[in-house]
PyMOL Python script that loads the backbone (N, CA, C, O; Angstrom):
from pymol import cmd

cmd.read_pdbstr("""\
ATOM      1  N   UNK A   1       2.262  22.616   9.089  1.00  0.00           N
ATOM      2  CA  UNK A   1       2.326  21.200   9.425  1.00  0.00           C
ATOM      3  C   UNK A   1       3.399  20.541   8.558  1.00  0.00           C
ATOM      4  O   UNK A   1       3.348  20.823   7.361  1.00  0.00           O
ATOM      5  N   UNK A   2       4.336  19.733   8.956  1.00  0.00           N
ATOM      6  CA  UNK A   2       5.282  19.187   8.372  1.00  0.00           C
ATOM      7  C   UNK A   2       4.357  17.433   8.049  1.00  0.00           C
ATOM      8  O   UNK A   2       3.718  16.698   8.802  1.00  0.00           O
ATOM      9  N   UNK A   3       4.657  17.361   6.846  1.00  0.00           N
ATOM     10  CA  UNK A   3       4.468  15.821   6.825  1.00  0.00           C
ATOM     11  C   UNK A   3       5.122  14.740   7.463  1.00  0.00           C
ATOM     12  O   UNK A   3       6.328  14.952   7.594  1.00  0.00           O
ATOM     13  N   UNK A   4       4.632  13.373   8.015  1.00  0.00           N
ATOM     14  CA  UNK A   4       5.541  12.927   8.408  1.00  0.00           C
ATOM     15  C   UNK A   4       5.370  11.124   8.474  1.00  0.00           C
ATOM     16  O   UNK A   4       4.321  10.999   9.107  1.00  0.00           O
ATOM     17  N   UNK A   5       5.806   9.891   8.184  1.00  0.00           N
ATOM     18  CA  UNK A   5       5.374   8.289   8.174  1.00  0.00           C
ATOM     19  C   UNK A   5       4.888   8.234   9.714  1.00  0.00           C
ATOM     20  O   UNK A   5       5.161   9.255  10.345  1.00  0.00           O
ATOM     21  N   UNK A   6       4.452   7.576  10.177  1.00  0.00           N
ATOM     22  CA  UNK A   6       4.132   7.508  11.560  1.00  0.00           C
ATOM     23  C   UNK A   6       4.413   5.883  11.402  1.00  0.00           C
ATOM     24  O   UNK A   6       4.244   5.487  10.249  1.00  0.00           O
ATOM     25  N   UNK A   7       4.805   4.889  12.346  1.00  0.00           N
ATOM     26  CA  UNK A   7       4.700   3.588  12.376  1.00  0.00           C
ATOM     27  C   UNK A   7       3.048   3.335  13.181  1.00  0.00           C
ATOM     28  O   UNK A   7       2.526   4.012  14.067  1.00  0.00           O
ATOM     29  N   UNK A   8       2.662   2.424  12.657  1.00  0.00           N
ATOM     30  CA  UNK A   8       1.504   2.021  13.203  1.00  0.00           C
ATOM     31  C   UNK A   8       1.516   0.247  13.721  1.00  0.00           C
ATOM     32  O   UNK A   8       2.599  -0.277  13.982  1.00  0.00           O
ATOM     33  N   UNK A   9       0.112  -0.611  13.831  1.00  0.00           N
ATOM     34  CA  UNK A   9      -0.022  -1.357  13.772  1.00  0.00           C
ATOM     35  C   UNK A   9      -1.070  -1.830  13.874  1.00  0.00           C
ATOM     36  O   UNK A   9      -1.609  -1.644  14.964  1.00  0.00           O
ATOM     37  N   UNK A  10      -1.897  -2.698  12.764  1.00  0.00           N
ATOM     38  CA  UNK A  10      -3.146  -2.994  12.414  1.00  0.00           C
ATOM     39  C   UNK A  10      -3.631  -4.145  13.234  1.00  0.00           C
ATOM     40  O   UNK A  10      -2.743  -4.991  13.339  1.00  0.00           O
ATOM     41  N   UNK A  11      -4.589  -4.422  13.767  1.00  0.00           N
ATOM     42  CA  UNK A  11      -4.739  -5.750  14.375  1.00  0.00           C
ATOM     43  C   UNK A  11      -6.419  -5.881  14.258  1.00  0.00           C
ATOM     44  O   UNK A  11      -7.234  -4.961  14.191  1.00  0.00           O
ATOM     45  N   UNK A  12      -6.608  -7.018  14.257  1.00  0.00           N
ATOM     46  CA  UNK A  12      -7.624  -7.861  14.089  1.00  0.00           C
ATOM     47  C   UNK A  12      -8.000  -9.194  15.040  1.00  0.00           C
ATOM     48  O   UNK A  12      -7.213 -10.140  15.039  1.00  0.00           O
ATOM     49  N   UNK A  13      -9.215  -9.245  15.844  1.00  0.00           N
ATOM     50  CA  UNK A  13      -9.361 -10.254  16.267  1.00  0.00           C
ATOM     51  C   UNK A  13     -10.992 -10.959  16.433  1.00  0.00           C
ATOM     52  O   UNK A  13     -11.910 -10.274  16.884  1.00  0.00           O
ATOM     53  N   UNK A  14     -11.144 -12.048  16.110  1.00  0.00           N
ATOM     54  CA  UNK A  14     -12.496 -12.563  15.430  1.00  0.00           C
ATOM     55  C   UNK A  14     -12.852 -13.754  16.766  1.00  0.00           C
ATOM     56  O   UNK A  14     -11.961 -14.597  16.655  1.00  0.00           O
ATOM     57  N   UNK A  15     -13.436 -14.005  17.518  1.00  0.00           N
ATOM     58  CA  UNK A  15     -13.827 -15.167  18.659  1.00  0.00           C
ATOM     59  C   UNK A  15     -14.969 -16.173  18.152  1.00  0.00           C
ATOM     60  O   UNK A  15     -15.115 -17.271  18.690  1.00  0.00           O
ATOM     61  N   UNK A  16     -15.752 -15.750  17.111  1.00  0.00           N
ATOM     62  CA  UNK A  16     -16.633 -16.463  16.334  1.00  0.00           C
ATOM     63  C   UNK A  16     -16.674 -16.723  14.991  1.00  0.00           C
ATOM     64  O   UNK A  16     -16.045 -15.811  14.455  1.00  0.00           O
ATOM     65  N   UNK A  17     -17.095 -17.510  14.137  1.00  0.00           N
ATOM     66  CA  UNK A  17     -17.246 -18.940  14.828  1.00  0.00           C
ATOM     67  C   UNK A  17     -15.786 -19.804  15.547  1.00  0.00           C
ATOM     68  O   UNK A  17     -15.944 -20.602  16.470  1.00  0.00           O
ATOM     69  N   UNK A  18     -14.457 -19.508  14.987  1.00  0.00           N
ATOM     70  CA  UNK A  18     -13.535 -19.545  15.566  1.00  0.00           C
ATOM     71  C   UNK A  18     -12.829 -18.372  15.821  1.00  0.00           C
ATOM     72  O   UNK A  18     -13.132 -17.271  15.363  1.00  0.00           O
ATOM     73  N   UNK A  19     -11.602 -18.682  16.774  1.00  0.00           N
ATOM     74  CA  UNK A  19     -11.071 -17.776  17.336  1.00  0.00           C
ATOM     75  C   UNK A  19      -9.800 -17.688  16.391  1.00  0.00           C
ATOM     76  O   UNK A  19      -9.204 -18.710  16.051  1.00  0.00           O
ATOM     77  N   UNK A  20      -9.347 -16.206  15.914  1.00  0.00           N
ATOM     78  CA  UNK A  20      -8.584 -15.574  14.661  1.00  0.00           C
ATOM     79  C   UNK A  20      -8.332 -14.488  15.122  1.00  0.00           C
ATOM     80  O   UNK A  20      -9.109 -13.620  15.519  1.00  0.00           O
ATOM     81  N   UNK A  21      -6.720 -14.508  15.069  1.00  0.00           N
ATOM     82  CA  UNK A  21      -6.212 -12.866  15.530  1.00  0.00           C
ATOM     83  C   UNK A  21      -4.901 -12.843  14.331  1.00  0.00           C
ATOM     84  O   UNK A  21      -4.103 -13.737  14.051  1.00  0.00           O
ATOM     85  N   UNK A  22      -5.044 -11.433  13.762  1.00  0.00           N
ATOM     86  CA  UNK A  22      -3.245 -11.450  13.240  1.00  0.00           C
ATOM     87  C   UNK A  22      -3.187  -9.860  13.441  1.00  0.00           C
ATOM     88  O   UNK A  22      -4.120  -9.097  13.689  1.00  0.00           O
ATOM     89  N   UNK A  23      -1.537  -9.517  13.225  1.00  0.00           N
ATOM     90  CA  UNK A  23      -1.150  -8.206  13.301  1.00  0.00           C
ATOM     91  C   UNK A  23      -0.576  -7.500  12.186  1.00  0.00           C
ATOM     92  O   UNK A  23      -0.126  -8.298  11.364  1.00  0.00           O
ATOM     93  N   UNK A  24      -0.387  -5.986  11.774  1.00  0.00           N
ATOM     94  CA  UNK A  24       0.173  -5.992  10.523  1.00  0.00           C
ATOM     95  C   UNK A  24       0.750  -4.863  11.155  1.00  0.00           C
ATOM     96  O   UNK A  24       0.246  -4.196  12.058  1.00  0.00           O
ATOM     97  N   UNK A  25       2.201  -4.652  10.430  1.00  0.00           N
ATOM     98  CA  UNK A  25       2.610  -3.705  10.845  1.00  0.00           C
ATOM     99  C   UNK A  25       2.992  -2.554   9.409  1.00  0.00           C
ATOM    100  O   UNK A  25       3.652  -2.943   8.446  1.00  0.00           O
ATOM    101  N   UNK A  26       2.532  -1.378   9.504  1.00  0.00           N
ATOM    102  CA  UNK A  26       2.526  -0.960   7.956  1.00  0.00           C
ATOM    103  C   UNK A  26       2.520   0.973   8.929  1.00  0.00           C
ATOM    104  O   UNK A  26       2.327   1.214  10.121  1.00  0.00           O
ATOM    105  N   UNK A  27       2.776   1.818   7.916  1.00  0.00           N
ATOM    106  CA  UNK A  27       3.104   3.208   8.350  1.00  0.00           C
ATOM    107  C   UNK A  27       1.875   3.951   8.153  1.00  0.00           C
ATOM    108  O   UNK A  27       0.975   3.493   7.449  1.00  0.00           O
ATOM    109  N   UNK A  28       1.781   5.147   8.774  1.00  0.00           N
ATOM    110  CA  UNK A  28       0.347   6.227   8.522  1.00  0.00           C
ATOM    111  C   UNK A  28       1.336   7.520   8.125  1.00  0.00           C
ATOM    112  O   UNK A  28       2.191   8.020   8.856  1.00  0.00           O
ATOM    113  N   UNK A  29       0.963   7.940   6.698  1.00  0.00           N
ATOM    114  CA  UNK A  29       1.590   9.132   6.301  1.00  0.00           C
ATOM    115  C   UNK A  29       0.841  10.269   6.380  1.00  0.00           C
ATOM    116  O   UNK A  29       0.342  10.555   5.291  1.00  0.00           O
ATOM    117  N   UNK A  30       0.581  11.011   7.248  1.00  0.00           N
ATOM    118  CA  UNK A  30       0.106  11.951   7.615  1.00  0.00           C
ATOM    119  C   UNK A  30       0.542  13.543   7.183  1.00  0.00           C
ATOM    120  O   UNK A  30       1.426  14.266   7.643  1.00  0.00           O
ATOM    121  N   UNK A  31      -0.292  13.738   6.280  1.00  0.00           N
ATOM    122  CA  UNK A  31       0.121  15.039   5.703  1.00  0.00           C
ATOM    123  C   UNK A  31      -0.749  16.401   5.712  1.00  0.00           C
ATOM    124  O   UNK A  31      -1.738  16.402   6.445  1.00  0.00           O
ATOM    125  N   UNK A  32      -0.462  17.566   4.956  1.00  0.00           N
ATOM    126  CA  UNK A  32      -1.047  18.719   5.177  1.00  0.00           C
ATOM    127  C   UNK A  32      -2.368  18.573   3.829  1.00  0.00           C
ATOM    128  O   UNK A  32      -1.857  18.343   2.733  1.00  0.00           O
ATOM    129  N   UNK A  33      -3.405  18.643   3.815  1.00  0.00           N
ATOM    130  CA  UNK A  33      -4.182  17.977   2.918  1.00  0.00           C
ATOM    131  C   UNK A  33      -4.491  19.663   1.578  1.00  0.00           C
ATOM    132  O   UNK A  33      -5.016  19.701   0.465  1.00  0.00           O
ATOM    133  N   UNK A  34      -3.821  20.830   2.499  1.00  0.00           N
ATOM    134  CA  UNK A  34      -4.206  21.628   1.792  1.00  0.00           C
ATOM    135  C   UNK A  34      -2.688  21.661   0.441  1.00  0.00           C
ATOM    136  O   UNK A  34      -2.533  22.058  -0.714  1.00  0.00           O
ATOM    137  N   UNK A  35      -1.722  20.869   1.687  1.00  0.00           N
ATOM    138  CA  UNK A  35      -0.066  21.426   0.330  1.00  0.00           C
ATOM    139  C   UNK A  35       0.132  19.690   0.504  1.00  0.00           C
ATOM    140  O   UNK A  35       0.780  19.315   1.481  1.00  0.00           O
ATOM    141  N   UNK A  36      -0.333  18.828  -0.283  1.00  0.00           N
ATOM    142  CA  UNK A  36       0.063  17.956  -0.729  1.00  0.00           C
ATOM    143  C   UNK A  36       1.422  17.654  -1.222  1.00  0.00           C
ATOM    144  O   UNK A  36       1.718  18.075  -2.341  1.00  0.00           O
ATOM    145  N   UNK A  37       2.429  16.874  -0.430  1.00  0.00           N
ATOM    146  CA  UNK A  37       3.745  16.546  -0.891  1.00  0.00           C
ATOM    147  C   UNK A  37       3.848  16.041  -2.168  1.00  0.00           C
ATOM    148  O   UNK A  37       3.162  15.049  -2.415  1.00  0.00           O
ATOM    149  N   UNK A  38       4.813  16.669  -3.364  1.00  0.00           N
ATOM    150  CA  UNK A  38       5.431  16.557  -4.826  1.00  0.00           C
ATOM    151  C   UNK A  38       6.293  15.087  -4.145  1.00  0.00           C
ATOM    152  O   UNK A  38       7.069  15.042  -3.190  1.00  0.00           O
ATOM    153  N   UNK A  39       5.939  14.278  -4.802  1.00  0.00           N
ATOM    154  CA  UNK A  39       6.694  12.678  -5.400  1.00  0.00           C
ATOM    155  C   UNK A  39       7.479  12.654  -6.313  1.00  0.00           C
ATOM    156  O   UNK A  39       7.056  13.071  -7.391  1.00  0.00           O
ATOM    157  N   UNK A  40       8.887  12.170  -6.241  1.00  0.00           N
ATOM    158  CA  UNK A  40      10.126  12.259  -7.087  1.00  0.00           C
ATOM    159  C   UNK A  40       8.596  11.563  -8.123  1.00  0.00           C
ATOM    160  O   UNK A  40       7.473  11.209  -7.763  1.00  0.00           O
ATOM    161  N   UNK A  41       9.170  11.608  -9.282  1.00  0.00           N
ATOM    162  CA  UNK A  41       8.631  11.160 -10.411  1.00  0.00           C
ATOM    163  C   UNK A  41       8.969   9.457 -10.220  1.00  0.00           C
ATOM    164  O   UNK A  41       8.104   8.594 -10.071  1.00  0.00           O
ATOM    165  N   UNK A  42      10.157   9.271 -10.257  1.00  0.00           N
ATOM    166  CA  UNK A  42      10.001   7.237 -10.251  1.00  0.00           C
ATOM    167  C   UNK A  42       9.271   7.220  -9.442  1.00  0.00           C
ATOM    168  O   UNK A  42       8.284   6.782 -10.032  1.00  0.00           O
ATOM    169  N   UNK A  43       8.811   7.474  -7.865  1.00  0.00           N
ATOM    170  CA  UNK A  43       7.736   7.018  -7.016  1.00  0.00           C
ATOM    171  C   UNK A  43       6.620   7.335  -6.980  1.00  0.00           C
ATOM    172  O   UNK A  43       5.851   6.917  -6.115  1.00  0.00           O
ATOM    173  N   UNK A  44       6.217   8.310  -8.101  1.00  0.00           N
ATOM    174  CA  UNK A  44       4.603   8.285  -8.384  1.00  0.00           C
ATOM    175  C   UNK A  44       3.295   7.270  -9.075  1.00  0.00           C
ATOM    176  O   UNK A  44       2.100   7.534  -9.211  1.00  0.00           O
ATOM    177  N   UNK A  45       4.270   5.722  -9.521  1.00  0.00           N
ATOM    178  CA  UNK A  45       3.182   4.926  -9.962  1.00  0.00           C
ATOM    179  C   UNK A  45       3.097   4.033  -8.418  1.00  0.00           C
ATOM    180  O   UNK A  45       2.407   3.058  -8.120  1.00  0.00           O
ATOM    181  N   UNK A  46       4.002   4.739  -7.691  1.00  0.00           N
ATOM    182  CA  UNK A  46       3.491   3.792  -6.481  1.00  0.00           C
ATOM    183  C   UNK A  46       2.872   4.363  -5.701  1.00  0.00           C
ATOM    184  O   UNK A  46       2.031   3.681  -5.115  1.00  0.00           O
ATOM    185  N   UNK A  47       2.972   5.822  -5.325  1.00  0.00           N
ATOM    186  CA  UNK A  47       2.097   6.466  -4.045  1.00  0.00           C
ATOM    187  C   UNK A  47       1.296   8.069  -4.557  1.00  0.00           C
ATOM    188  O   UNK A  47       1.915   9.016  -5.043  1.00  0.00           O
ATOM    189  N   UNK A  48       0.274   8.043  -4.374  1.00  0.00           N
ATOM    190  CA  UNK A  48      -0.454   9.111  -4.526  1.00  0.00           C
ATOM    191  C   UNK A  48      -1.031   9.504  -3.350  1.00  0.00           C
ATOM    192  O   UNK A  48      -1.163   8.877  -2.298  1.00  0.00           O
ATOM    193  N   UNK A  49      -1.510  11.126  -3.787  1.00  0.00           N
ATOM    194  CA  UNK A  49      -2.530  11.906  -2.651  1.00  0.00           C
ATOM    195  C   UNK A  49      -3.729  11.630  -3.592  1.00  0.00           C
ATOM    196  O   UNK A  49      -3.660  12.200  -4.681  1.00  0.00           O
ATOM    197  N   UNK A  50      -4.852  10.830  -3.356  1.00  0.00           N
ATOM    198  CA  UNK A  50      -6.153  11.160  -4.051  1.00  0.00           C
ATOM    199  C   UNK A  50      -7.071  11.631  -3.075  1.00  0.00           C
ATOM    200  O   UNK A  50      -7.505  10.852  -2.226  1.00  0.00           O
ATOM    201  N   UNK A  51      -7.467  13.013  -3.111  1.00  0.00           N
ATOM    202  CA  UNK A  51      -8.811  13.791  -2.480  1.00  0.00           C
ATOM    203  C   UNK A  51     -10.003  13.634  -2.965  1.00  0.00           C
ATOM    204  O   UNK A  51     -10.633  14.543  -3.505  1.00  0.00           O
ATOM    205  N   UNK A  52     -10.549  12.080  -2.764  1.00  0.00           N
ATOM    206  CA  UNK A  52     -11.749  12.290  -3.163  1.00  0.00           C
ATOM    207  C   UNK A  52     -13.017  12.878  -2.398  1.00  0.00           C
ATOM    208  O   UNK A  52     -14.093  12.996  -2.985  1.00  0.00           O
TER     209      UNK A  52
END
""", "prot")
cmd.dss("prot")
cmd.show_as("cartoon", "prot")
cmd.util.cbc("prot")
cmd.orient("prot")
């Protein structure tokens, strides 16, 4: 399995007690859970694999 960002998009919508919708648009990184992708070192206080 190759890792890979996927684009996604989150949405939400509420009709009670008022009516509330928003959208988010943010990525799904989908990886091999057994070979976890190595992070240059500067980008490891920002993204981790945690297997809990």
């Amino acid at each position: 399995m190759v890792s890979a960002l996927y684009p996604c998009t989150i949405t939400h919508v509420r009709n009670r007690p008022t009516k509330y919708a928003f959208r988010h648009r943010t990525y799904l990184w989908l990886i091999d859970p057994d070979r976890p992708p190595r992070l240059p070192r500067a980008l490891r206080p920002l993204a981790r694999f945690d297997a809990r």
